[in-house]
SEGU-389652 format. One line per 5 residues: their letters; for each residue x, y, z of N, C-alpha, C. Coordinates in steps of 0.1 Angstrom, whole numbers. Example, Ala and Ser with C-alpha at 12.3 -4.5 7.8 and 13.67 -1.06 7.14 Angstrom:
# residues 2
as = 132/-57/78/123/-45/78/132/-33/78 ~ 128/-22/71/137/-11/71/129/0/79
END
This chain:
# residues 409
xxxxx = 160/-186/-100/162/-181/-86/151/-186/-77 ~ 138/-190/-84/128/-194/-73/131/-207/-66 ~ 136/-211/-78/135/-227/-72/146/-230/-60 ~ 158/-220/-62/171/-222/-53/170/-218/-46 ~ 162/-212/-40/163/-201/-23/169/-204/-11
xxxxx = 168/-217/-15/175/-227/1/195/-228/-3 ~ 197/-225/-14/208/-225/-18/214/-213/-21 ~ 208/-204/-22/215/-189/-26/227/-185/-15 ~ 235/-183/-18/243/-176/-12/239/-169/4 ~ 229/-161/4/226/-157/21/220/-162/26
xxxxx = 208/-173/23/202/-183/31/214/-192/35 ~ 226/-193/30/238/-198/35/244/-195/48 ~ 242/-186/47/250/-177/59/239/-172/67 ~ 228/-173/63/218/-171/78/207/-182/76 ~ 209/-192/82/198/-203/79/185/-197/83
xxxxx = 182/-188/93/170/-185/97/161/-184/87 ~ 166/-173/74/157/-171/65/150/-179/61 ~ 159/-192/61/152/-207/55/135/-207/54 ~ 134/-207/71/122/-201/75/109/-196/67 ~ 115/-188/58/103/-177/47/108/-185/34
xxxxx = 118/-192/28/119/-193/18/107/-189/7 ~ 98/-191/12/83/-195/2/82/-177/2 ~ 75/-166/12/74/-155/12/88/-142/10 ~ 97/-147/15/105/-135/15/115/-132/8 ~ 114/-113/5/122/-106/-4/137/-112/-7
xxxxx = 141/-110/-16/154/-108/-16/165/-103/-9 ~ 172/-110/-4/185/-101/4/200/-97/-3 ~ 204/-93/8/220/-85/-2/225/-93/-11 ~ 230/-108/-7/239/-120/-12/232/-125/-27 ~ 218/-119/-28/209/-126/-35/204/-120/-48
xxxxx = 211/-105/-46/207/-96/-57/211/-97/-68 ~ 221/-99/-73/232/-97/-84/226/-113/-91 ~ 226/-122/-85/217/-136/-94/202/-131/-98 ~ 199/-124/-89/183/-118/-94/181/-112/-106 ~ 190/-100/-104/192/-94/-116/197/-97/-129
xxxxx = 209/-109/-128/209/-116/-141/196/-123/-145 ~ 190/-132/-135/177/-134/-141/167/-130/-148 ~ 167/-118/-141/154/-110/-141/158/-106/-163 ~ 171/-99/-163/174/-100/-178/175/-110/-187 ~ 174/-116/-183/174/-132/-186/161/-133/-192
xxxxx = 155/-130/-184/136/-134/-187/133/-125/-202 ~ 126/-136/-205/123/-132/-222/113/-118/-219 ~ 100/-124/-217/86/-112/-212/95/-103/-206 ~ 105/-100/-198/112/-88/-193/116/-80/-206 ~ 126/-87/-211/132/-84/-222/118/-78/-237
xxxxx = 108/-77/-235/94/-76/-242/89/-66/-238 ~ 87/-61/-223/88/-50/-220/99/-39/-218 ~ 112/-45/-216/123/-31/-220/120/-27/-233 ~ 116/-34/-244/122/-32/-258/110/-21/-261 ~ 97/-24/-252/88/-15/-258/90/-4/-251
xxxxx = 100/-1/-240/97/11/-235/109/21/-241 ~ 122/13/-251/132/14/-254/134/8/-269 ~ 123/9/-277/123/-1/-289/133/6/-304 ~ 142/16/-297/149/20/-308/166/12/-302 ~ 166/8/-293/178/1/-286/178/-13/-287
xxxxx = 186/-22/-298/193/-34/-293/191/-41/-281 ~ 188/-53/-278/187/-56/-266/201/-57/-257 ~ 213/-62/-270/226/-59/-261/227/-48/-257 ~ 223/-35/-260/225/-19/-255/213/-21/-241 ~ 204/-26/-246/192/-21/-234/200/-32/-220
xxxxx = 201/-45/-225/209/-50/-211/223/-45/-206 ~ 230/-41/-216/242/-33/-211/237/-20/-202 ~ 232/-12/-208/230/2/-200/224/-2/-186 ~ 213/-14/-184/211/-17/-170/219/-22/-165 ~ 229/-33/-170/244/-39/-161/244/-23/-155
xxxxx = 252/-15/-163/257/-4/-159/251/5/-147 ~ 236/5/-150/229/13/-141/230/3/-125 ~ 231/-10/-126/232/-19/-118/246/-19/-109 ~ 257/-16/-114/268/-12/-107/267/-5/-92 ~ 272/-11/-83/274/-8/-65/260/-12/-64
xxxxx = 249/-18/-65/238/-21/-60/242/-31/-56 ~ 239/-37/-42/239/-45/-33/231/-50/-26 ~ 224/-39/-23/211/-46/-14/196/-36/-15 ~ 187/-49/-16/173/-38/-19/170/-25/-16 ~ 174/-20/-6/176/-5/-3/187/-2/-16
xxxxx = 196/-3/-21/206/4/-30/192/5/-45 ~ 190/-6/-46/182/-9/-58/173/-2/-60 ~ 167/3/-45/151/11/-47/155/25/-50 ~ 165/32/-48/172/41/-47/174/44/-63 ~ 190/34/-68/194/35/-82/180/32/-88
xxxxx = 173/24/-87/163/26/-99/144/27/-95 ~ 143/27/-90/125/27/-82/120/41/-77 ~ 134/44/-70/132/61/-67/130/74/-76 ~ 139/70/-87/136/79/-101/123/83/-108 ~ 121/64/-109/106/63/-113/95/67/-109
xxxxx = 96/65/-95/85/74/-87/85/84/-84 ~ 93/91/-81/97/105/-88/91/112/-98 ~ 91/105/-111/85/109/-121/76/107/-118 ~ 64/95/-118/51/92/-114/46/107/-104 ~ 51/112/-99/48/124/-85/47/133/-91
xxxxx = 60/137/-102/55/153/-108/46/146/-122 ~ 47/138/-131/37/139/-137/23/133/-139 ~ 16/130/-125/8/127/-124/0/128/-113 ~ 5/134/-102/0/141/-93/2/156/-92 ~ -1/167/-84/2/182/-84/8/181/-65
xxxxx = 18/169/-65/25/168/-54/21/164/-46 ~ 29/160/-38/33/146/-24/36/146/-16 ~ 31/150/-2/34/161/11/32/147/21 ~ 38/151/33/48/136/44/44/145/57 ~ 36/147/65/35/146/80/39/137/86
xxxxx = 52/139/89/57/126/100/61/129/116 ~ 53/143/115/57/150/129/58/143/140 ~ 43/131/140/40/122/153/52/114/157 ~ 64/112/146/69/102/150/83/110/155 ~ 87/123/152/99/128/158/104/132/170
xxxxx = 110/129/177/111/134/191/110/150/192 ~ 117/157/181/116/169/180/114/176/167 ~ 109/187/160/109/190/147/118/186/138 ~ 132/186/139/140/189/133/147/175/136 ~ 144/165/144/155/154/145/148/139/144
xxxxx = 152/132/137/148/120/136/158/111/142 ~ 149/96/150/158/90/159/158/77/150 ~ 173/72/149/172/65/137/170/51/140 ~ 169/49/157/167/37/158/154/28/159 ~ 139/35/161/128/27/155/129/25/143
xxxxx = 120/11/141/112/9/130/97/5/131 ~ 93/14/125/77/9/123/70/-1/117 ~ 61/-5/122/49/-13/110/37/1/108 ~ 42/6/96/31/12/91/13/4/86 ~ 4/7/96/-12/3/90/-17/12/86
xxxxx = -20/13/75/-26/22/65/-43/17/57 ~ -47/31/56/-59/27/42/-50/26/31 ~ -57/20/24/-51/16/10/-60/24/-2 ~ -55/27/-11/-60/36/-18/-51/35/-35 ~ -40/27/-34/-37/21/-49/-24/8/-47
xxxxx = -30/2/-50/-21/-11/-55/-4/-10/-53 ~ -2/-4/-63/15/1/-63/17/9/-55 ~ 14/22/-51/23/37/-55/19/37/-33 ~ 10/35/-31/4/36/-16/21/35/-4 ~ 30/19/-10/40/17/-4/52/27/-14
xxxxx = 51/26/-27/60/35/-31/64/49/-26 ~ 53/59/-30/51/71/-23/59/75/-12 ~ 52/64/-3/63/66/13/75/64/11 ~ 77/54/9/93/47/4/102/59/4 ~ 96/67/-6/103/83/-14/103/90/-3
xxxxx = 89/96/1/96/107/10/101/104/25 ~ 99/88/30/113/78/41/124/87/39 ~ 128/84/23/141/86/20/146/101/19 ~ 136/108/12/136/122/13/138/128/29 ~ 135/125/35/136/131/49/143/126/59
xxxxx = 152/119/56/164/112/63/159/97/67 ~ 151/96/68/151/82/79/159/68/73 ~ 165/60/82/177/54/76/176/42/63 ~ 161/38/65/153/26/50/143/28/49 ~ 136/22/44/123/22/34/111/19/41
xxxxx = 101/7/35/92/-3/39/92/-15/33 ~ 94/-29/37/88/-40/29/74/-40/30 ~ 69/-49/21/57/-51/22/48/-63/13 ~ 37/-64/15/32/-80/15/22/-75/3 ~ 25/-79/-12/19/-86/-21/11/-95/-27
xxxxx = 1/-95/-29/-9/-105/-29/-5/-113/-44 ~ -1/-126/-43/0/-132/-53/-6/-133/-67 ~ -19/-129/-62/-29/-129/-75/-17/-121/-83 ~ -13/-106/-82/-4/-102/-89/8/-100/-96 ~ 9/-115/-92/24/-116/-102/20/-129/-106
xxxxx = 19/-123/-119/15/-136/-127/21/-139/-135 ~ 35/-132/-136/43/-137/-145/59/-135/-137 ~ 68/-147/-141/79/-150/-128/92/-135/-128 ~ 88/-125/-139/96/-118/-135/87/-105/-130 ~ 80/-105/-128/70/-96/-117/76/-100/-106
xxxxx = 71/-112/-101/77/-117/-87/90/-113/-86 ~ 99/-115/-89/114/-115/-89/117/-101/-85 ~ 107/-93/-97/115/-77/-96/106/-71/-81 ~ 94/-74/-80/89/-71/-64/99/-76/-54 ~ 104/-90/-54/112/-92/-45/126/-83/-44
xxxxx = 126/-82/-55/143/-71/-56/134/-55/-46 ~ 126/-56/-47/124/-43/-41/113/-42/-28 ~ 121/-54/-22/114/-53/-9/101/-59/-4 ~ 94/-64/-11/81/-70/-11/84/-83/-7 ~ 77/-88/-1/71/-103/4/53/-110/0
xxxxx = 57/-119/-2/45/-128/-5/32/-129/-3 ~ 21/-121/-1/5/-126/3/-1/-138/-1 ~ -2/-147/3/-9/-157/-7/-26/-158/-8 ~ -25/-155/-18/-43/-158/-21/-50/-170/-23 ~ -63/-167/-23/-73/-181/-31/-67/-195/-20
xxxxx = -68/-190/-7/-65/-209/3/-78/-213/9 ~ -75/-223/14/-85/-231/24/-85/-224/33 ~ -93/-225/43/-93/-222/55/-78/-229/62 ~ -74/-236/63/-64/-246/67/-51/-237/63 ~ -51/-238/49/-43/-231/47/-35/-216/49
xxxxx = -50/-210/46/-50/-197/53/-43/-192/68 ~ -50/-200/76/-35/-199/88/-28/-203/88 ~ -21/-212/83/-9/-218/81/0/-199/75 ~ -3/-201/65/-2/-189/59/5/-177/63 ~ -5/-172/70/-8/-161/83/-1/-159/90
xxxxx = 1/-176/99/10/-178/112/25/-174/101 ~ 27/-177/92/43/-178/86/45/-161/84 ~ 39/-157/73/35/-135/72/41/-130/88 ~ 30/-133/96/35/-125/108/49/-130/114 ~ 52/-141/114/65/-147/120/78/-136/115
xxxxx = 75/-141/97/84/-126/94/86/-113/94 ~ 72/-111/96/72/-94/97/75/-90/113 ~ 74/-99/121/80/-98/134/97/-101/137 ~ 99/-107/122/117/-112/122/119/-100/121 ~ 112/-95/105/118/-81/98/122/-68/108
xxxxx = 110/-66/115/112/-51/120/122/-58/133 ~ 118/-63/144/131/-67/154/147/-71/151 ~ 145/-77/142/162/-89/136/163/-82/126 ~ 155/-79/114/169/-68/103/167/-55/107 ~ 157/-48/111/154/-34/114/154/-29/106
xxxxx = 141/-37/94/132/-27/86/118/-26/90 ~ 113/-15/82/101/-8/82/89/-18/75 ~ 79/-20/77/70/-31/75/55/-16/71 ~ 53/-17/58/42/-16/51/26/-23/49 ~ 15/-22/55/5/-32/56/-9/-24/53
xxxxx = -16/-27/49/-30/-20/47/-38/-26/58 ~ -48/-19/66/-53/-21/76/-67/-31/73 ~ -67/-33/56/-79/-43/55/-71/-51/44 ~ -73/-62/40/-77/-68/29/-85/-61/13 ~ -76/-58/6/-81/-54/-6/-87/-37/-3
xxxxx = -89/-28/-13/-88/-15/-8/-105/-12/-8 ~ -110/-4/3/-124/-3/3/-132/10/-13 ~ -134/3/-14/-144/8/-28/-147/18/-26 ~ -154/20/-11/-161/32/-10/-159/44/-3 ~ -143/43/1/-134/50/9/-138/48/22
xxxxx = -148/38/26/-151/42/40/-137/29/47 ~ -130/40/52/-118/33/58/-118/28/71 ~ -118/11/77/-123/3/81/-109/-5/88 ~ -105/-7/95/-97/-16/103/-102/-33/104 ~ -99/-41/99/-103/-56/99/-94/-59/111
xxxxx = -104/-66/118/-99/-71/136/-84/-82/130 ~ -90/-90/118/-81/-99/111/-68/-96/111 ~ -67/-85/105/-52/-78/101/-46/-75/112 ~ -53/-77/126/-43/-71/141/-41/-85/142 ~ -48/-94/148/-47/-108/147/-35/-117/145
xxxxx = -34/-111/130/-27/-119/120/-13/-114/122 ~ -8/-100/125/1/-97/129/3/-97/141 ~ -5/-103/157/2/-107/166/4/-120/167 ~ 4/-129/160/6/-141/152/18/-148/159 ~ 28/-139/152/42/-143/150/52/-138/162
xxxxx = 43/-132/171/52/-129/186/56/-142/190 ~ 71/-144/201/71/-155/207/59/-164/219 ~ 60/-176/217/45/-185/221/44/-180/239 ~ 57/-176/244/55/-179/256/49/-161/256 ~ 45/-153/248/38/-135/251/27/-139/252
xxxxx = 18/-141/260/4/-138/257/-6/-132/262 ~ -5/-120/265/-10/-108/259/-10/-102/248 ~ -28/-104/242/-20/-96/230/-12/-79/224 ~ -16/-73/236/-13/-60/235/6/-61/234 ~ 9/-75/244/25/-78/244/33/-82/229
xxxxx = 20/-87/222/27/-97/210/27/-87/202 ~ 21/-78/202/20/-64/190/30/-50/196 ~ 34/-50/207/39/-42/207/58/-37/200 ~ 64/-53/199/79/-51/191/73/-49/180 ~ 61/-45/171/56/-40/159/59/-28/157
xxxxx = 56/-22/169/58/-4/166/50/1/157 ~ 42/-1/159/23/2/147/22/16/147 ~ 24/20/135/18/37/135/5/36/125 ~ -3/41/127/-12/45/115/-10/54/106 ~ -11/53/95/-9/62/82/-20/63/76
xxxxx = -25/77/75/-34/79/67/-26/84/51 ~ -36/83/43/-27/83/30/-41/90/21 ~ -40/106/16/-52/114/12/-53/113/-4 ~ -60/113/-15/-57/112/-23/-69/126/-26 ~ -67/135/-39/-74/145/-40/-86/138/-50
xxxxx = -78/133/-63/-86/123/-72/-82/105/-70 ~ -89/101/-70/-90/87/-71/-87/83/-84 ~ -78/80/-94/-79/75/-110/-83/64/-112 ~ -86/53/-103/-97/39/-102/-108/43/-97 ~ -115/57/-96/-129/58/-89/-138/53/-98
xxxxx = -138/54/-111/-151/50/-122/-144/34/-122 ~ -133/26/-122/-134/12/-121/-136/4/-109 ~ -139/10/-99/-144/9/-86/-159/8/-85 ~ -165/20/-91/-179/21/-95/-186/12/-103 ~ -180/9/-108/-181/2/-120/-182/-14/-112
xxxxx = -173/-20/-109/-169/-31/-102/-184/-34/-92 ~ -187/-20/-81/-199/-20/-74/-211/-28/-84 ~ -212/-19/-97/-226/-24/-104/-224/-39/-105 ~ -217/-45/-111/-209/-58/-117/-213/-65/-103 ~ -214/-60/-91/-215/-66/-81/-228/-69/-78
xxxxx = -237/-57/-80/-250/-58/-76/-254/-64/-85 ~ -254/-65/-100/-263/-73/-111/-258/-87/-108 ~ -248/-91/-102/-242/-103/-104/-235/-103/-91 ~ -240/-112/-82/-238/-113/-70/-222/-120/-72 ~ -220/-127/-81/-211/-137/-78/-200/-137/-90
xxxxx = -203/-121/-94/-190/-116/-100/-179/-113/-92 ~ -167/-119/-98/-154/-117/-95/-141/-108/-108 ~ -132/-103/-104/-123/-99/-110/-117/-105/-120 ~ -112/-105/-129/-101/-110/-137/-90/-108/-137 ~ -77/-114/-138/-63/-108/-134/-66/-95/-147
xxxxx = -69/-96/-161/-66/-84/-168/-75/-72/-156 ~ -85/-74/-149/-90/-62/-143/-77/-55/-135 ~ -73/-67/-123/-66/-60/-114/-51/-53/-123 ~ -47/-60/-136/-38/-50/-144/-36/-37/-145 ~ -53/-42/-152/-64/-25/-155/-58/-15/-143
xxxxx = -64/-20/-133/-66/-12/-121/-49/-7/-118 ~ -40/-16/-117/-23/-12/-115/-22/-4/-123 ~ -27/-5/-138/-22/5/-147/-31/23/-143 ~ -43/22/-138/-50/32/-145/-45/42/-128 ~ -43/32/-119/-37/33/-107/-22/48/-111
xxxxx = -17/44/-113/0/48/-112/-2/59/-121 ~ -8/53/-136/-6/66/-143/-19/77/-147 ~ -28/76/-137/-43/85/-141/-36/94/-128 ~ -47/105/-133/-42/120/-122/-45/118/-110 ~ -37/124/-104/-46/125/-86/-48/134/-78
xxxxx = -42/143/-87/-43/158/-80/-33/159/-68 ~ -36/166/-57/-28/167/-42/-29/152/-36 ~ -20/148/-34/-13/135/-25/-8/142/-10 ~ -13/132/-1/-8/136/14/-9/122/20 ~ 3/123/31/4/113/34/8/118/54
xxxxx = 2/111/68/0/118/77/3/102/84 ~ 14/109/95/15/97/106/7/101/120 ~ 4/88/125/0/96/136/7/86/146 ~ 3/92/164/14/87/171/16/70/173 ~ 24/65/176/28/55/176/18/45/187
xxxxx = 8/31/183/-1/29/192/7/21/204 ~ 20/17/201/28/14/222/25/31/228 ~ 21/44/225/19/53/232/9/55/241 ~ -2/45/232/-14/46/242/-18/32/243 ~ -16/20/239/-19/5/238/-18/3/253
xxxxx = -17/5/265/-15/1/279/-35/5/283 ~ -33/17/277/-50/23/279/-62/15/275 ~ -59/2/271/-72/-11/268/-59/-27/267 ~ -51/-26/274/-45/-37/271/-51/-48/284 ~ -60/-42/297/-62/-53/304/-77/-59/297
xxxxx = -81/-50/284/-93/-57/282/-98/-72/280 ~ -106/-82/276/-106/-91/269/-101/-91/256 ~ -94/-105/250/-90/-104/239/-101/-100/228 ~ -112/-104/225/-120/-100/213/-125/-84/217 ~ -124/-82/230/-124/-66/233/-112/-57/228
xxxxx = -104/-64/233/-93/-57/227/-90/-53/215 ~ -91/-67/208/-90/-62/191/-102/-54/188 ~ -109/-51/193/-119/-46/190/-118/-28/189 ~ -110/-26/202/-111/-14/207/-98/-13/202 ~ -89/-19/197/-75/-18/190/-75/-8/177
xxxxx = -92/-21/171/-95/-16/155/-96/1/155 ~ -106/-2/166/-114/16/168/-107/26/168 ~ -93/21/175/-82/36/177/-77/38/169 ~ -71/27/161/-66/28/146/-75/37/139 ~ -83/34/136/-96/44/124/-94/58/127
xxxxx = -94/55/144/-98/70/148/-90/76/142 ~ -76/72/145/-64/81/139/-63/81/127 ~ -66/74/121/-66/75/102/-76/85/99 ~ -87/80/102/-94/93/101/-94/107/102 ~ -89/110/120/-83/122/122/-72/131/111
xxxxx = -64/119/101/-53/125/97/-52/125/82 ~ -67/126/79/-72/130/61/-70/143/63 ~ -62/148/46/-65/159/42/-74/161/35 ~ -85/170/38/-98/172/28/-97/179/20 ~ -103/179/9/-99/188/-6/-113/196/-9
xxxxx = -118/208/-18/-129/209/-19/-139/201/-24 ~ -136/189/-36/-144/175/-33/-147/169/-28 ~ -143/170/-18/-145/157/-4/-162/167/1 ~ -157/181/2/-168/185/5/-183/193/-1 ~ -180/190/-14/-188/189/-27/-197/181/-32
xxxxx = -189/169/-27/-195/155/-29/-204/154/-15 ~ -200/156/-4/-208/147/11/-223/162/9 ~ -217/171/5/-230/181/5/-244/176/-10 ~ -237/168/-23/-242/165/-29/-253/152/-23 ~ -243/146/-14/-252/129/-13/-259/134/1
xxxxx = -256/147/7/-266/148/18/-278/162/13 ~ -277/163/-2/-286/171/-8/-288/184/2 ~ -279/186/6/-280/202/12/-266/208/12 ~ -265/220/11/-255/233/11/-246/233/22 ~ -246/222/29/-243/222/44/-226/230/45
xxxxx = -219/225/37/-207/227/34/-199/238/25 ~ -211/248/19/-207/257/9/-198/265/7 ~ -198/268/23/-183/278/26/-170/272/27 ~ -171/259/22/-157/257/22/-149/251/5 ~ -159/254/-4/-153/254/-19/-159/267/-26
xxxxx = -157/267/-33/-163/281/-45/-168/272/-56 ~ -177/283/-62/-186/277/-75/-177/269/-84 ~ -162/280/-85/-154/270/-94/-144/260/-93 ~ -142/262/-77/-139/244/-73/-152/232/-78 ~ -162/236/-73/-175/228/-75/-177/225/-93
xxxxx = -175/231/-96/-172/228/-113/-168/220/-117 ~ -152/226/-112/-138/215/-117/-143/202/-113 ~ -148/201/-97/-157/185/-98/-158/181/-101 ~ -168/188/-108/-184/183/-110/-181/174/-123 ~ -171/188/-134/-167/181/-148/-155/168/-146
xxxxx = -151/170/-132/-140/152/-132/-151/142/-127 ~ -158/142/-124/-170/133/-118/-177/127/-137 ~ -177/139/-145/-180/134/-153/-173/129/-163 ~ -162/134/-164/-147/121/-174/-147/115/-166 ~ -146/109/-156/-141/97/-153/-156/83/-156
xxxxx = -170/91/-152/-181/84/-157/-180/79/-170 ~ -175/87/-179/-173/87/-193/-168/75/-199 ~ -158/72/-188/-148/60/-196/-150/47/-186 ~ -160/46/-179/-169/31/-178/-175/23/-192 ~ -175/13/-192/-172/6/-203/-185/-7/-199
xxxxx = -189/-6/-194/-199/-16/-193/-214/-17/-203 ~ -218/-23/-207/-232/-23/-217/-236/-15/-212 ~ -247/-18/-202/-255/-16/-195/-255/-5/-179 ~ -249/6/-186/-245/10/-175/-256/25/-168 ~ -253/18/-153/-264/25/-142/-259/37/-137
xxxxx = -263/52/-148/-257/59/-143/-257/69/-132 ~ -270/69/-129/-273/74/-111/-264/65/-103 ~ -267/48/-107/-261/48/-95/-249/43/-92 ~ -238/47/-106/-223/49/-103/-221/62/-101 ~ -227/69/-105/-224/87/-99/-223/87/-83
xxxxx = -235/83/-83/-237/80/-64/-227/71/-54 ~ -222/62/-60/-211/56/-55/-196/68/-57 ~ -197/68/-67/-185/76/-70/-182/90/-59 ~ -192/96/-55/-201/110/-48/-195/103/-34 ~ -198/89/-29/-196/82/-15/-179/84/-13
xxxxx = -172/81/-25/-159/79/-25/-149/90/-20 ~ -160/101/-22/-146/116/-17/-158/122/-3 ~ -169/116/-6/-176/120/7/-173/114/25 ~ -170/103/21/-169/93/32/-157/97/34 ~ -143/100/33/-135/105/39/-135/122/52
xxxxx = -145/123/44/-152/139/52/-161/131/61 ~ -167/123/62/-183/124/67/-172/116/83 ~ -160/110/77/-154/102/90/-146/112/96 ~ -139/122/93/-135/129/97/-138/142/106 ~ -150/145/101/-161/152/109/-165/142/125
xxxx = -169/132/118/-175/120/134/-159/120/143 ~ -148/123/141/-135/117/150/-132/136/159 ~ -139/143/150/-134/160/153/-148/164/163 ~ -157/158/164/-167/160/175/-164/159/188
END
């Protein structure tokens, strides 16, 4: 399926797509060859068996044909099979998954089905950040999902790719040249400006590059940039080129972090060794400890749409602008954290005073204190600095409070 893309069936019938061949998902015409592939694929067939290892593989591939039936197009797919899953992932692994999407409804109770957004969000786990929403999109009427942009490093094997593409995902590419890199960039935005105008899907994006370690959630001028990229040549204003985006900010709350101690950890690895880098088994690590470690309360909070206020700095200069673009963005991510008694447990701990005591009890502070210490527990490093991964780890539920307080002044 990789190699044919210029020949599949719906690049047939809409040459435009030609265009992305290299980055973009799968479409309707293109699914049903995906899916034979994808069973096709030996390592696929290596993980059903282990998740199913009392089933034949002819039963394990029949029962999916089966489960596969009326699926048509990546929205049917995420639904028959992605939606279940994360479903599960929600009750057993979180203590539930709550959707403020008030900013975006004309009224309580009605949703208008004809926007689409580019969701910019903190990022806070690999998978589940775009999944999550996906679910409660669907839960609450709205008419599809989100695609969204995966960074290559992570599919490193050809039926990863394939099955991301079946479910909506498009391409990131990592590790370029500078040269490349825009080249790159200019192609990402072209589509994610096709996507939300020309098919009228929802666009998923994290507001930085890679997830910040230390919760302090940060807008990269890059990531505005890069998505007014792909407006037509003759817009130029940038406030013009970003606005068929329809940019909402999403904050996205997490109660526990289940990558806080490989985060921490990653930090030391960084200080002892300036010029440590990851390994694909890490970022696995991290997908895996991601999805299925606890997380307690999950919240997820829109805030209003920035064409609401984008006119209020749009005559600035351009490096002003993105500048003061960034700042609005934060503001509203920040404004739209839910704080848990951790959050204020931890910023009272790293600012060594009681400042905050009225807002947990002794045995919220506990329950903490003793998750602060399992999760230290299962750092794996020789040599490990335990002040000062505690202290990092203490920044991680603090720094969500300590921004939230600065936006409420």
């Amino acid at each position: 399926m990789e190699a044919s893309n210029h020949n599949s069936p719906f690049s047939t019938l809409n040459p435009q797509l030609a265009d992305f061949h290299e980055i973009r998902p799968y479409e309707a015409g293109e699914m049903k060859q995906a899916f034979d592939e994808l069973l096709a694929d030996r390592q696929f067939s290596l993980v059903m068996k282990g998740l199913a290892p009392w089933l034949p593989k002819t039963a394990r591939n029949g029962l999916l044909r089966l489960a596969f039936t009326g699926v048509k197009t990546p929205l049917d797919f995420q639904k028959r099979f992605m939606k279940p899953v994360v479903k599960h992932i929600i009750r057993r692994h979180t203590d539930g998954c709550t959707f403020d999407d008030s900013a975006l409804r004309p009224s309580p109770s009605t949703i208008d089905p004809s926007p689409r957004y580019t969701f910019v969000s903190n990022h806070r786990d690999i998978v589940l950040d775009s999944a999550f929403l996906d679910v409660m999109l669907v839960d609450k009427g709205y008419p599809t999902t989100v695609e969204i942009g995966i960074g290559d490093n992570l599919l490193i094997y050809p039926w990863i790719k394939r099955l991301v593409r079946m479910n909506k995902a498009f391409t990131v590419r990592r590790g370029l040249t500078p040269h490349e890199m825009l080249r790159s960039s200019q192609l990402m935005s072209r589509y994610i400006h096709y996507a939300v105008t020309q098919k009228q899907e929802n666009i998923w994006i994290a507001q930085r590059e890679g997830r910040a370690k230390d919760s302090d959630d940060r807008t990269q001028e890059s990531v505005l940039k890069m998505l007014a990229m792909g407006a037509a040549d003759d817009v130029k204003s940038p406030a013009d080129r970003l606005r068929p985006l329809n940019i909402v900010p999403l904050t996205i709350s997490y109660e526990y972090d289940p990558c806080d101690y490989l985060k921490a950890q990653e930090m030391q690895q960084k200080r002892d060794n300036p010029a440590f880098k990851k390994s694909r088994q890490d970022d696995l690590d991290n997908m895996k400890t991601g999805i299925f470690g606890y997380k307690g309360r999950v919240h997820y909070c829109c805030s209003r749409p920035l064409n609401t206020w984008i006119d209020t700095i749009a005559q600035l200069p351009k490096q002003e602008f993105y500048a003061a673009l960034a700042k609005g963005i934060d503001r509203d991510i920040h404004r739209g954290y839910r704080l848990f008694p951790g959050n204020y447990v931890a910023l009272d701990e790293t600012l060594e005073t009681p400042l905050y005591a009225d807002r947990y009890t002794a045995e919220e502070a506990d329950t903490f204190h003793r998750y602060i210490d399992g999760q230290l527990a299962k750092v794996t490093l020789a040599h490990p600095d335990r002040d000062f991964l505690r202290h990092q780890m203490l920044l991680m539920y603090a720094n969500p409070l300590r921004n939230f307080l600065k936006v409420k002044k």
